[in-house]
N, C-alpha and C positions, 0 to 999 in steps of 0.2 A: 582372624578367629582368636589369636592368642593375645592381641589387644582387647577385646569385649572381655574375654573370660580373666585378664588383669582388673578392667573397671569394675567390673564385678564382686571381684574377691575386695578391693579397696572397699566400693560401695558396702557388702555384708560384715568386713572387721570395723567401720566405725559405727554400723548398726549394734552391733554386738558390743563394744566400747562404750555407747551412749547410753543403751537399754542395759545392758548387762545380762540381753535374753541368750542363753543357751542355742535357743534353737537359729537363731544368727550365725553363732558360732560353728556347728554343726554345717550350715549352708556354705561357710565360709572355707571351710576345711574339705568338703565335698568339692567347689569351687579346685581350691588348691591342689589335688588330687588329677579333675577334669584338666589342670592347666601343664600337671606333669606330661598325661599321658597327652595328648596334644602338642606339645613340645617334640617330645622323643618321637611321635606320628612322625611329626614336619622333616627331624632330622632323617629318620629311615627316607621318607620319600625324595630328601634333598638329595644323599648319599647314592639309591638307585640312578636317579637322573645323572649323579657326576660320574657311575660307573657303567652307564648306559653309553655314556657323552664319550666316555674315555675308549670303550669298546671300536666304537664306530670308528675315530681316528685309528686307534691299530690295526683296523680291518681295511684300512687302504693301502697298508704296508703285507705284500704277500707273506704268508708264513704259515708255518702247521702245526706250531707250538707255541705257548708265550705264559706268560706270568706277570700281575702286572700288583703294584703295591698294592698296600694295605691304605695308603693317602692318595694314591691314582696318579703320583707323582713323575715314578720310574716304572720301563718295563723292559723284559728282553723277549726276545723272538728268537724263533728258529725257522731258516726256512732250507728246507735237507735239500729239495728240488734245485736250488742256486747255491746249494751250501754258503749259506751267509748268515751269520749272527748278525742281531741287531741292541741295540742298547740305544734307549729314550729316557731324556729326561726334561722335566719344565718345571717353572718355577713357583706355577700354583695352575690348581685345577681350569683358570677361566685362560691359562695360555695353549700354545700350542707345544707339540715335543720337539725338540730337538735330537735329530735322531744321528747316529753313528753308527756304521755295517763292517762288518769283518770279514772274511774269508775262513771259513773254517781251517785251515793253512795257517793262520794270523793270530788261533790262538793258544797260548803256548801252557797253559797251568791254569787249574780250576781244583778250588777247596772249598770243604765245608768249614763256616767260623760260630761256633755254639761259644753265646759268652765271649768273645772277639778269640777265644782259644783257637787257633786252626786244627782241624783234621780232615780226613780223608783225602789226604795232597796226590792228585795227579800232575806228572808233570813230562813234557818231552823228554826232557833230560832224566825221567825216571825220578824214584826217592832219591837215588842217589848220587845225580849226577846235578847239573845247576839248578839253580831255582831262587827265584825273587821271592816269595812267599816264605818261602823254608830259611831265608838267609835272619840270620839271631833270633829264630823263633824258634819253640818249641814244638816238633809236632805231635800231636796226640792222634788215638783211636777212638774209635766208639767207644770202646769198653772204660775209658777212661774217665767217662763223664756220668758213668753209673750212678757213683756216689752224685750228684749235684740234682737236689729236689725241685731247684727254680731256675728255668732260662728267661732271662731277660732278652734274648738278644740273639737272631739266628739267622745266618743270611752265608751267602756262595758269592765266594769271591774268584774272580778270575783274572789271569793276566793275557793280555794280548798286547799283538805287536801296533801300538799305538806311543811315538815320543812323548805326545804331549800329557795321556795320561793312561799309560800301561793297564793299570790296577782300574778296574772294575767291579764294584761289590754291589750286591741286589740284595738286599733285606727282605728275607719272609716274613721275619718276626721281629717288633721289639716295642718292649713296654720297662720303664724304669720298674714297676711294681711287681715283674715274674710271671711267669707263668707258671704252674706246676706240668712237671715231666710227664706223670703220669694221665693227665685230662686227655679226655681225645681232640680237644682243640687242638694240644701242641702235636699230637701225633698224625692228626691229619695235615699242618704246616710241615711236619719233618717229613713225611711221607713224598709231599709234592718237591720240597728239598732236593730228597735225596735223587728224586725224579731226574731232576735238570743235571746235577751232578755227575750220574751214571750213565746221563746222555751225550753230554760234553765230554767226559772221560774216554768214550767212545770215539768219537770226533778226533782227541787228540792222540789215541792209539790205533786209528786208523791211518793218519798219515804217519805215525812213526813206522808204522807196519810198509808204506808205500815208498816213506823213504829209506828202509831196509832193503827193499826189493831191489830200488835203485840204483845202491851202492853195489849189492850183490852181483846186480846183470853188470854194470860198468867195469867191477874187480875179473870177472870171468871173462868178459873180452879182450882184458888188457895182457 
């Protein structure tokens, strides 16, 4: 379709070029118009299909929660039933994921990175006892980031017990150009954000809560 309505628009601009007739021009511009929206059609219906396509692969991986990018790239899972996080990634939409699973045991600190700034740092060892994340960074609050009218750049980063690559970051959001804070675009992204965060936070103060217990019954018998 979008090859006819190119020959087209050619065909009506050297009409319009040779005659000098207006109403060419007008065809041709109508034309150009017809070939925008037709473009943008093709692309929405491509986009449905890669996040159709992307869908169906996660739904072979059991889970009851998940987030999957913005480029269909990466995604994480939750699955409470096996307590197992999952973290996928490939290297374009026509491959498959590569996927990696954790124990919820395994994972040890999860923050929010607005602007690659960290805040809201949970972490086993507490604020203030170890932490990877926290080590030469500054950590901020929410309230901190009042003043900042454009996020470029919004994503939860987590550390688990993995050598080869600890740090896991999942990107909500990011556009070199901003977003404004206050659109409900970004507040619907931070909402689902903060979602995953105070779920996982969960997660990691439940077992600090289990292995409180542990230590407790072990000190009382000894």
């Amino acid at each position: 379709m979008t090859l006819i309505i190119c020959v087209l628009e050619i065909v009506y601009l050297f009409l319009w070029m040779g005659s000098g007739n207006k109403l060419f021009f007008l065809v041709a511009l109508a034309i150009f118009l017809w070939w925008i929206y037709e473009m943008r059609k093709e692309a929405k219906i491509r986009q449905e299909k890669i996040e159709q396509d992307t869908i169906q692969k996660l739904e072979r991986i059991p889970h009851n929660r998940r987030a999957v990018s913005e480029d269909c790239l990466s995604a994480i899972l939750l699955d409470e039933t096996a307590e197992t996080f999952y973290y996928l990634q490939r290297e374009d939409v026509e491959s498959n994921f590569k996927k990696k699973s954790y124990s919820f045991d395994e994972i040890y600190e999860c923050a929010i990175a607005v602007n690659d700034s960290i805040c809201c740092l949970i972490s086993k060892g507490g604020i203030h006892g170890w932490s990877i994340l926290q080590d030469d960074v500054e950590i901020y609050n929410e309230e901190d980031f009042k003043e900042e009218d454009t996020i470029k750049k919004l994503s939860l980063k987590i550390i688990v017990d993995d050598l080869s690559k600890p740090l896991i970051e999942f990107t909500f959001f990011e556009d070199k150009r901003g977003i404004e804070k206050d659109s409900d675009e970004y507040e619907e992204i931070w909402r689902e954000c903060k979602k995953w965060h105070q779920k996982i936070s969960v997660i990691i103060k439940r077992d600090n809560r289990e292995r409180d217990k542990i230590a407790v019954n072990s000190w009382a018998h000894n």
